[in-house]
N, C-alpha and C positions, 0 to 999 in steps of 0.2 A: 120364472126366468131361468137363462141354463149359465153354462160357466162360459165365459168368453176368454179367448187368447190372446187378443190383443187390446191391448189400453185405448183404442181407437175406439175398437167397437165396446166398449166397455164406457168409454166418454159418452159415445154417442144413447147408450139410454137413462142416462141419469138427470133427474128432474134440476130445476134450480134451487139454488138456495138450499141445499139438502146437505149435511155432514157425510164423508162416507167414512168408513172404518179401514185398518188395516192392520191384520192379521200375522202375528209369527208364529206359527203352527209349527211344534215339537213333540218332541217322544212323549215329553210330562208338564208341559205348561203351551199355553199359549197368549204368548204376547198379546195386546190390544194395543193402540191408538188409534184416535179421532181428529178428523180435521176442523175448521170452523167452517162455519155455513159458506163462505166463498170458497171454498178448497182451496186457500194456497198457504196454512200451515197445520200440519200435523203437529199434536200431542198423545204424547206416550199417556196411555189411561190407569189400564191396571194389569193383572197380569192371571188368569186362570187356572188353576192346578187342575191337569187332567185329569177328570177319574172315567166316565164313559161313551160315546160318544152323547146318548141322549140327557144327560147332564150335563155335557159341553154346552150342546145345542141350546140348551135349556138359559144355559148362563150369555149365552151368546145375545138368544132372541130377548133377552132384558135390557140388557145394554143395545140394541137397534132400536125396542121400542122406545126407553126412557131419553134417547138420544135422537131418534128420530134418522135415522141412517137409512139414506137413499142408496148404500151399494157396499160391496167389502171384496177388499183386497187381499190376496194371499201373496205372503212370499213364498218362492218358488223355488227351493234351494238347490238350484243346479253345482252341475261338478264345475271344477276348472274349466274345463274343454267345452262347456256349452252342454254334455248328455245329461241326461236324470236318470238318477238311480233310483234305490230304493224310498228313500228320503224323499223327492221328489214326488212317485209314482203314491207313496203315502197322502202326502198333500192334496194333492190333484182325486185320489178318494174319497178325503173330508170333505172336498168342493162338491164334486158330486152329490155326496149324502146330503151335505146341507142343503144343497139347491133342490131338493125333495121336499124342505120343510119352510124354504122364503122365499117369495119373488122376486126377493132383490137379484140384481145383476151379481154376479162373483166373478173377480178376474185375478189373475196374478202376476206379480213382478218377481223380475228376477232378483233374487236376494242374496245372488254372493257378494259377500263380504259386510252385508250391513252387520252381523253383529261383530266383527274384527273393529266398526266404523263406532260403534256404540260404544264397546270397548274400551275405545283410543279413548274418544269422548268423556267416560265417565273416569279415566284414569289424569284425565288431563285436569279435570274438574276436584281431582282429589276427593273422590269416591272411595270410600272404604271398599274391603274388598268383601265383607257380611252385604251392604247396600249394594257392590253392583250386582251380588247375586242376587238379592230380592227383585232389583230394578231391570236387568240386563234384557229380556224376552220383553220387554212394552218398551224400554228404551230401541231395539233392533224394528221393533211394530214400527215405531216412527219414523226411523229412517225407511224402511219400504215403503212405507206410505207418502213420507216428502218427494222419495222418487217419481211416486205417480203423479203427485200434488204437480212435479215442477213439470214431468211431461204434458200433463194435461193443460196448463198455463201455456209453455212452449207450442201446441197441437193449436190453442188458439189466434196465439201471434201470428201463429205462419196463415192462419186463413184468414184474419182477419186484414 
């Protein structure tokens, strides 16, 4: 399967009843959450210390298999203004390479400011500040992935 741009075409190849994953892809960790077999709530999973890509991959393709994940989402960390930089152009690499080694669909949301939204979250929740750093990248997972969760709910109301 290759990387798709839009959450449309990205709905449109996923099976039923399938979890899909969402991804916060950084310098040295990357976030995980899972949604439940209907897609409408993400859970923050775990969190990956990067060491290479084919050890990421590695860590990756365990948690799709053991979970059974019909698809995976990238956030997308654009700048303020809507361009991608480096950060961005990074991401959209991972996508690539991974898409070498899964047929799943890969697609991305844009993820300004989920982890500012995790943040608040776990500061509001009275999160230590040791916790939100273990927690912070699978907490940020899950708001990207809610995002896609609520558009993809939203994309069926309107057709249906």
């Amino acid at each position: 399967m290759s990387v798709l741009e839009t959450i449309e075409e990205f709905a449109a190849t996923l099976p039923a009843r399938r979890a899909v994953a969402g991804l916060d892809f950084g310098e040295k960790t990357i976030g995980v959450a899972v949604s439940d077999l209907s897609r409408s709530v993400a859970t923050p999973l775990l969190t990956i210390r990067r060491v290479k890509f084919t050890d990421d991959a590695a860590a990756l393709a365990k948690i799709i298999t053991e979970r059974q994940i019909a698809g995976l989402i990238l956030g997308l960390p654009r700048n303020m203004d809507g361009s991608e930089g480096p950060r961005a152009q990074a991401t959209r690499a991972f996508a690539r390479n991974l898409s070498r080694l899964t047929p799943l669909p890969i697609g991305f949301w844009d993820e300004r400011l989920s982890t500012v939204a995790a943040t608040r979250a776990l500061l509001e929740a009275d999160t230590s500040r040791k916790r939100r750093a273990e927690v912070i990248d699978h907490v940020a997972a899950g708001y990207i992935l809610q995002g896609v969760l609520d558009r993809m709910a939203h994309m069926t109301r309107e057709a249906g």
